[in-house]
DRENDO-1510 file (C-alpha; in Angstrom, 1 decimal, always signed):
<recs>
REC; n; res; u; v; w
REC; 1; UNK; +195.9; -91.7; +6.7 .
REC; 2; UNK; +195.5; -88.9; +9.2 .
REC; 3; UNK; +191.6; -87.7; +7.2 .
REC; 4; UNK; +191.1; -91.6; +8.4 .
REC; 5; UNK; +192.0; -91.1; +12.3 .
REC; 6; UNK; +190.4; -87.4; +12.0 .
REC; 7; UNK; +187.3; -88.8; +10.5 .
REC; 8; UNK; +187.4; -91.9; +13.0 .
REC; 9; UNK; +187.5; -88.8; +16.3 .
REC; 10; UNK; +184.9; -86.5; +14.9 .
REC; 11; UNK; +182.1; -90.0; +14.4 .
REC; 12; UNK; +182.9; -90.9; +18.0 .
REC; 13; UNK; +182.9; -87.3; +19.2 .
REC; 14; UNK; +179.3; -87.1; +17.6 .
REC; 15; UNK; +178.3; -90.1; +18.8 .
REC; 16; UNK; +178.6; -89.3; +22.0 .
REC; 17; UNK; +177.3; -86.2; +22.1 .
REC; 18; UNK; +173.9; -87.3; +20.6 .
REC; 19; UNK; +173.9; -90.7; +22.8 .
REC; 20; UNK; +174.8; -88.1; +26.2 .
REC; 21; UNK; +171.8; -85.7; +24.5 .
REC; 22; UNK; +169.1; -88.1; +24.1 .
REC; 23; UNK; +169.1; -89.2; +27.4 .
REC; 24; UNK; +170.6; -92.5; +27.6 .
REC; 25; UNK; +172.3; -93.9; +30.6 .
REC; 26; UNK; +175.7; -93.7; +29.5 .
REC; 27; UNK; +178.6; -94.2; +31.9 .
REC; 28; UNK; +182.5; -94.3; +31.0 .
REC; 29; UNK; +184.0; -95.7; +34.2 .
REC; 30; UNK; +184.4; -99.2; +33.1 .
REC; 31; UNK; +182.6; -102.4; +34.9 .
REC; 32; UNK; +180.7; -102.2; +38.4 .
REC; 33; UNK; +181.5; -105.1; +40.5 .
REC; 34; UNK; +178.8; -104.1; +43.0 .
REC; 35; UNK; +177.9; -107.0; +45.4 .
REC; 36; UNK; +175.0; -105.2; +47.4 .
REC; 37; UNK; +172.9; -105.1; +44.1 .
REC; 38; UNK; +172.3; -109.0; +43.9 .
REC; 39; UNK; +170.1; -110.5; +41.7 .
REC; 40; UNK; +167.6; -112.6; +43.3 .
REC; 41; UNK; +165.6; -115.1; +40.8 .
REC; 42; UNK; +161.8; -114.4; +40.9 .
REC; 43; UNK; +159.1; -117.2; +42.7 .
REC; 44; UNK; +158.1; -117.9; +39.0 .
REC; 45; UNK; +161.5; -118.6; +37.6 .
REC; 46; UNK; +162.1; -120.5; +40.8 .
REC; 47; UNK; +159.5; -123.1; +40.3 .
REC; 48; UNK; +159.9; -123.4; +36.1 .
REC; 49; UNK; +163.5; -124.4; +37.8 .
REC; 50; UNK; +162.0; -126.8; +40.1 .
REC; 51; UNK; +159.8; -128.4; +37.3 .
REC; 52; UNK; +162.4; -128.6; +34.9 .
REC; 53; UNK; +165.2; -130.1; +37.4 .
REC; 54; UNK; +162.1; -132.7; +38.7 .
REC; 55; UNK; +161.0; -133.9; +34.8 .
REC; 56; UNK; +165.4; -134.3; +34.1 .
REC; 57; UNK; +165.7; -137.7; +36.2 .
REC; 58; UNK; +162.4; -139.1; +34.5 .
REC; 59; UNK; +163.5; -137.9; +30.6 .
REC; 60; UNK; +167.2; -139.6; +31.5 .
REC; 61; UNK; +165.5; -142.8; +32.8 .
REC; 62; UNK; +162.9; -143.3; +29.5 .
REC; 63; UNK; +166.3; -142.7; +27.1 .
REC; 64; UNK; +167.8; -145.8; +28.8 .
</recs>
């Protein structure tokens, strides 16, 4: 049982090291709950949401 937990630590351990290595954004302090970054839907995804909330009343009306 203890090769299991030893062998369980020394994957993670190397893990970690190559993802920290290879340059990937890792970060270990848990979830940002950062309201100044706000996502803002795009002008194109505003109007497919525009078209597709205008065509809804007509598609519910023809299924009647």
């Amino acid at each position: 049982m203890w090769k299991l937990i030893v062998g369980f630590i020394a994957f993670a351990a190397l893990a970690l090291f190559i993802l920290m290595k290879s340059g990937g954004n890792i970060d270990m302090s848990g979830e940002k709950h950062d309201v100044s970054a706000a996502h803002e839907a795009s002008p194109a995804a505003s109007a497919a949401i525009e078209a597709a909330s205008a065509a809804l009343p007509a598609a519910s009306a023809a299924s009647q």
